[in-house]
DOBA-372507 format. One record per atom (N, C-alpha, C): atom name; x, y, z; residue number from 1. Coordinates in steps of 0.001 Angstrom, whole numbers, plus 500000, padded with zeros to 6 digits. Example, Ala and Ser with C-alpha at 12.3 -4.5 7.8 and 13.67 -1.06 7.14 Angstrom:
  atom      px      py      pz  seq
     N  513190  494310  507800    1
    CA  512300  495500  507800    1
     C  513200  496700  507800    1
     N  512850  497750  507080    2
    CA  513670  498940  507140    2
     C  512900  500030  507870    2
This chain:
  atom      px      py      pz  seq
     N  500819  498807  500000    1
    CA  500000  500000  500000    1
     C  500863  501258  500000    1
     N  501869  501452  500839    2
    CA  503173  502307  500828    2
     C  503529  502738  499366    2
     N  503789  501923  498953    3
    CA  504386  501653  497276    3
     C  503109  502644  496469    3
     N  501776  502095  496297    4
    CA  501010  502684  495404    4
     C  500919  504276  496147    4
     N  501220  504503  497175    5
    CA  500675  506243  497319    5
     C  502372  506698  497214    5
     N  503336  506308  496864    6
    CA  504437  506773  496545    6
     C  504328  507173  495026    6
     N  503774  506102  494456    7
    CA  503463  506053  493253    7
     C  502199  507058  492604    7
     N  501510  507506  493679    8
    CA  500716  508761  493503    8
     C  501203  509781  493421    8
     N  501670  509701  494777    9
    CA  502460  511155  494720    9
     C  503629  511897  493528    9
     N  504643  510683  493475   10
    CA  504918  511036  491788   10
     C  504071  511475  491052   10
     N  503210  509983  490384   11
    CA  502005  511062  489364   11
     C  501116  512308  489779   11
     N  501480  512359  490680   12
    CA  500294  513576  490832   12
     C  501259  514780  490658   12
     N  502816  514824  491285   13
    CA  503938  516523  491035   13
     C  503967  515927  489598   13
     N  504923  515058  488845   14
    CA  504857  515319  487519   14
     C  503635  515397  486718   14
     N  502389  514875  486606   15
    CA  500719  515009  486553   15
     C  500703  516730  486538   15
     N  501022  517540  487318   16
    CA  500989  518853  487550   16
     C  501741  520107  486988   16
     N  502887  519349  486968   17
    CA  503957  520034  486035   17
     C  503538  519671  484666   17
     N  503346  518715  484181   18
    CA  503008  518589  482725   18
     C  502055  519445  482488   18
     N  500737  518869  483226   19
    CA  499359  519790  482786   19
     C  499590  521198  482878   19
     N  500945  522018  483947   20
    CA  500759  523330  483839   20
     C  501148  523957  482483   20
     N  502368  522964  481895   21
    CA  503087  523109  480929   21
     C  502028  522778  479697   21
     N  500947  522445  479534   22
    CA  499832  521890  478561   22
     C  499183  523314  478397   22
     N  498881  523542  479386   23
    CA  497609  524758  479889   23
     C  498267  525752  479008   23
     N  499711  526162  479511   24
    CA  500467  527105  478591   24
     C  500686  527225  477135   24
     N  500721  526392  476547   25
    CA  501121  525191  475106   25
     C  499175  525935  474716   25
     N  498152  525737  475098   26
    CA  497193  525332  474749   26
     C  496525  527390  474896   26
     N  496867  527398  475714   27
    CA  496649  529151  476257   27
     C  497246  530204  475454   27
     N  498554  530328  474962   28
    CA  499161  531364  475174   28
     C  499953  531202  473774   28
     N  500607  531840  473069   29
    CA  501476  531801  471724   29
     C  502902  531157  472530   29
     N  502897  531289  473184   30
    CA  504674  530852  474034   30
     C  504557  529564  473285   30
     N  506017  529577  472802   31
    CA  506791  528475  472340   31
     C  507110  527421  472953   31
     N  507161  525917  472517   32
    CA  507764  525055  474055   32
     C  509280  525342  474132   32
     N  510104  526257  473399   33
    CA  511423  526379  473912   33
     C  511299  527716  475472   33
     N  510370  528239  475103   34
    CA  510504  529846  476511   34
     C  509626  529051  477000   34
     N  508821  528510  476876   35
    CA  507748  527641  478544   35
     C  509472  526632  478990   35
     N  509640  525756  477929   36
    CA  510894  524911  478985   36
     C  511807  525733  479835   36
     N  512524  527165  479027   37
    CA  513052  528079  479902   37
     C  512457  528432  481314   37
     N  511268  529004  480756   38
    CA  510462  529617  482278   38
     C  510794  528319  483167   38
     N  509988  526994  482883   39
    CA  510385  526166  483667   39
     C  511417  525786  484128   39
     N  512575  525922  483632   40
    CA  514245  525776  484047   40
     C  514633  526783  484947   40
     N  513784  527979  484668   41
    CA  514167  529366  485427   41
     C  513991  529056  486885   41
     N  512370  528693  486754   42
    CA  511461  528899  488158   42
     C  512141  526854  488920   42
     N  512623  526193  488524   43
    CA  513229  525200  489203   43
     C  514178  526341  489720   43
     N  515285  526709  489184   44
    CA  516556  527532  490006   44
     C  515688  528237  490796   44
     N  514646  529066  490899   45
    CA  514272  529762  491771   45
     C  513791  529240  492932   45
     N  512956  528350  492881   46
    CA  512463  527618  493891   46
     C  513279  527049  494673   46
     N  514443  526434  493845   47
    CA  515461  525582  494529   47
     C  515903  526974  495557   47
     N  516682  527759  494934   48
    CA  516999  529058  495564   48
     C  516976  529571  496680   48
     N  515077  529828  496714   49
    CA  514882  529650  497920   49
     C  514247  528930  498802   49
     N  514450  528039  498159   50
    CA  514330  526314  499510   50
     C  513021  525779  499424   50
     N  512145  526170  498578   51
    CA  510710  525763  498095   51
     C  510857  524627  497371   51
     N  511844  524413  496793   52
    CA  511525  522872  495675   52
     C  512302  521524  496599   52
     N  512896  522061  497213   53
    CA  513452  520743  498301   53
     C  512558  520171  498973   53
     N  510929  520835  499700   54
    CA  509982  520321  500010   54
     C  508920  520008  498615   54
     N  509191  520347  497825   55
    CA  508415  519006  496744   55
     C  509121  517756  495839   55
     N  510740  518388  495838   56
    CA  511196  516867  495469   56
     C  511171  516222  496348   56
     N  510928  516075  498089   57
    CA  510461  515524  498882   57
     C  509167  514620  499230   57
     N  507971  515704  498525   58
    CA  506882  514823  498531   58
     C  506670  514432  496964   58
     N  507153  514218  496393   59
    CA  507071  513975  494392   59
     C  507735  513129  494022   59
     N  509288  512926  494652   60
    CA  510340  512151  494421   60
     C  510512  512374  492894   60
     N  510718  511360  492176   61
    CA  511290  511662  490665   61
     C  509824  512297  489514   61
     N  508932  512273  490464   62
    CA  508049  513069  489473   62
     C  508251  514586  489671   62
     N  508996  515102  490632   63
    CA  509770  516572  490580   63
     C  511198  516213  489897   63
     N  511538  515467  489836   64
    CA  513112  515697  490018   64
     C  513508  515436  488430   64
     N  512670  514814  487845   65
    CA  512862  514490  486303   65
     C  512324  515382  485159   65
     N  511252  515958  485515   66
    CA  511030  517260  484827   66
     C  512064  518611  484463   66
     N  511858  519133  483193   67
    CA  513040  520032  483003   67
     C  512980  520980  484546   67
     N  511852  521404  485257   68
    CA  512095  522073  486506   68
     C  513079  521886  487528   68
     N  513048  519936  487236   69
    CA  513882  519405  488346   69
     C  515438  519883  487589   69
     N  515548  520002  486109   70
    CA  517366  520207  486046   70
     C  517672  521764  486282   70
     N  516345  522316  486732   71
    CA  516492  523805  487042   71
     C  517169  523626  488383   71
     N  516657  522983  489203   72
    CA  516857  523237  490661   72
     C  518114  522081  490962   72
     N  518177  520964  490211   73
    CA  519807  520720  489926   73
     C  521140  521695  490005   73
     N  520711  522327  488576   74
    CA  521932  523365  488300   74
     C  521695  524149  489590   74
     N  521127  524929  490003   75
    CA  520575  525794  491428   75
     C  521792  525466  492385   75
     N  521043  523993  492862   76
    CA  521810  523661  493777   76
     C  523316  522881  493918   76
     N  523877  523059  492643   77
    CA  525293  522841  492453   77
     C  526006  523778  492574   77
     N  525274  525280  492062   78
    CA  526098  526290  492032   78
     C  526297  527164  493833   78
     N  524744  526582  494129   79
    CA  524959  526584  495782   79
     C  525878  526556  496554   79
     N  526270  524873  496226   80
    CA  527003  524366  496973   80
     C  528474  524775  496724   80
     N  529020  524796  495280   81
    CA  530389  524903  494958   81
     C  530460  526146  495251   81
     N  529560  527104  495656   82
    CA  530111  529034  495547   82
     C  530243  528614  497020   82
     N  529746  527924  498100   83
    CA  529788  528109  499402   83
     C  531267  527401  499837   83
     N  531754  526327  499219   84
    CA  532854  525688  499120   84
     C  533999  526563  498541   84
     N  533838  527056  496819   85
    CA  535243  527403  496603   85
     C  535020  528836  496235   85
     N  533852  529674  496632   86
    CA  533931  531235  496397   86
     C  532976  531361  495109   86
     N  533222  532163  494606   87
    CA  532860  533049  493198   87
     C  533287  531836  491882   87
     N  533962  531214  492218   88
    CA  534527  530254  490866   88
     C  533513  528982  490835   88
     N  532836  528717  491903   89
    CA  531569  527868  491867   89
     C  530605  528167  491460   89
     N  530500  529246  491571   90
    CA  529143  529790  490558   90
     C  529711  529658  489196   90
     N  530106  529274  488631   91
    CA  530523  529103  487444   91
     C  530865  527428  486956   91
     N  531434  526725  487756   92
    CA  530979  525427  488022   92
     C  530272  524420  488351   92
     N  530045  524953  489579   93
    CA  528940  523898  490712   93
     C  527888  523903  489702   93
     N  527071  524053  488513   94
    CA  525887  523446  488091   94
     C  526337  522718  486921   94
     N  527553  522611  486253   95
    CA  528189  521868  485538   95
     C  528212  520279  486115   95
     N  529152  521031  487210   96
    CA  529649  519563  487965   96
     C  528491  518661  488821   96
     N  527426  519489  488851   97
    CA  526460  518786  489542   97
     C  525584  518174  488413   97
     N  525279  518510  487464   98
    CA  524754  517585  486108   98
     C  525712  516570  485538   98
     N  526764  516948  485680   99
    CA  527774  515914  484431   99
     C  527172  515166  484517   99
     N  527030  514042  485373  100
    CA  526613  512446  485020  100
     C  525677  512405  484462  100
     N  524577  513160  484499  101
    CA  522922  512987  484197  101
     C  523396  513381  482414  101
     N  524168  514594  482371  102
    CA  524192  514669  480824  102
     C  525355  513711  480008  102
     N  526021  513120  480876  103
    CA  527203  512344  479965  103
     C  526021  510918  479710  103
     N  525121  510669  480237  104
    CA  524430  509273  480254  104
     C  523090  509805  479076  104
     N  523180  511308  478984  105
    CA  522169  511262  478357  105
     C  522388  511755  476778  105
     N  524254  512258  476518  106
    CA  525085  511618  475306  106
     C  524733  510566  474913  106
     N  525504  509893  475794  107
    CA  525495  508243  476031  107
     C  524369  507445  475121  107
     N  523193  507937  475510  108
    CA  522515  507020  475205  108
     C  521820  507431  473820  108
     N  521843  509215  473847  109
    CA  521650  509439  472283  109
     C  522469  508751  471234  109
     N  523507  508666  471521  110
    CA  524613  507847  470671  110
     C  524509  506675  470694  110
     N  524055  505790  471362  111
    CA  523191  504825  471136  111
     C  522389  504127  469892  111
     N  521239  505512  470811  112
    CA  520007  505043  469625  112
     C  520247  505812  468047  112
     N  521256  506951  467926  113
    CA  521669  507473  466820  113
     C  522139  506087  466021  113
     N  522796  505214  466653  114
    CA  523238  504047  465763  114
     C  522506  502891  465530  114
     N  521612  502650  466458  115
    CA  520146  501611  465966  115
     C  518861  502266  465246  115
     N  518572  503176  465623  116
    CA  517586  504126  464855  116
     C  517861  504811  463741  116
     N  517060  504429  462415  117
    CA  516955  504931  460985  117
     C  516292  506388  461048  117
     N  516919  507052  460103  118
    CA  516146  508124  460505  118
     C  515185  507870  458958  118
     N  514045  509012  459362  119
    CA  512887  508898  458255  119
     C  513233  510452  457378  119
     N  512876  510477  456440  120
    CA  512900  511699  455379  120
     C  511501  512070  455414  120
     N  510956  513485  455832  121
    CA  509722  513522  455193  121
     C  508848  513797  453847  121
């Protein structure tokens, strides 16, 4: 029983983030490249100020996998490395806190770039 309301709670933060991101798409002339921005923005912000740590808390990877969640990623890398090595972490710490997520997600484009045909339209 644990399991299925974990499993809610995911669908219900990513469920929310999508549909806000729909509403927008469906509402407004905004492009999905400036809605993904806004959303990348307002993850760093939230992360920022300490608002998105209590919903990747109750959401788990249905916050944390959304482009919001690589907002508040980068956020909190640059956090951490400016509090560690000064002014030169803000310039790092959101690098170094993604690498893995983006070297795996090379990775795997290069992958499917080599099993997947592409189509001509």
């Amino acid at each position: 029983m644990e399991t299925v309301l974990l499993y809610m709670r995911v669908f219900l933060v990513g469920g929310v983030i999508c549909m806000i991101a729909q509403v927008l798409i469906n509402t407004t002339k905004m492009t999905s490249a400036r809605i993904l921005s806004i959303f990348l923005i307002l993850g760093m912000v939230l992360e920022t100020i300490g608002v998105y740590k209590a919903i990747k808390e109750f959401g788990k990877a249905g916050a944390a996998i959304p482009i919001i969640g690589f907002g508040s990623t980068l956020a909190r890398g640059v956090i951490e490395d400016t509090l560690k090595t000064g002014i030169a972490g803000a310039f790092t710490g959101g690098v170094e806190s993604m690498a893995g997520g983006l070297a795996w997600v090379i990775f795997l484009a290069f992958i499917i770039a080599l099993v997947a045909r592409s189509k001509s339209k």
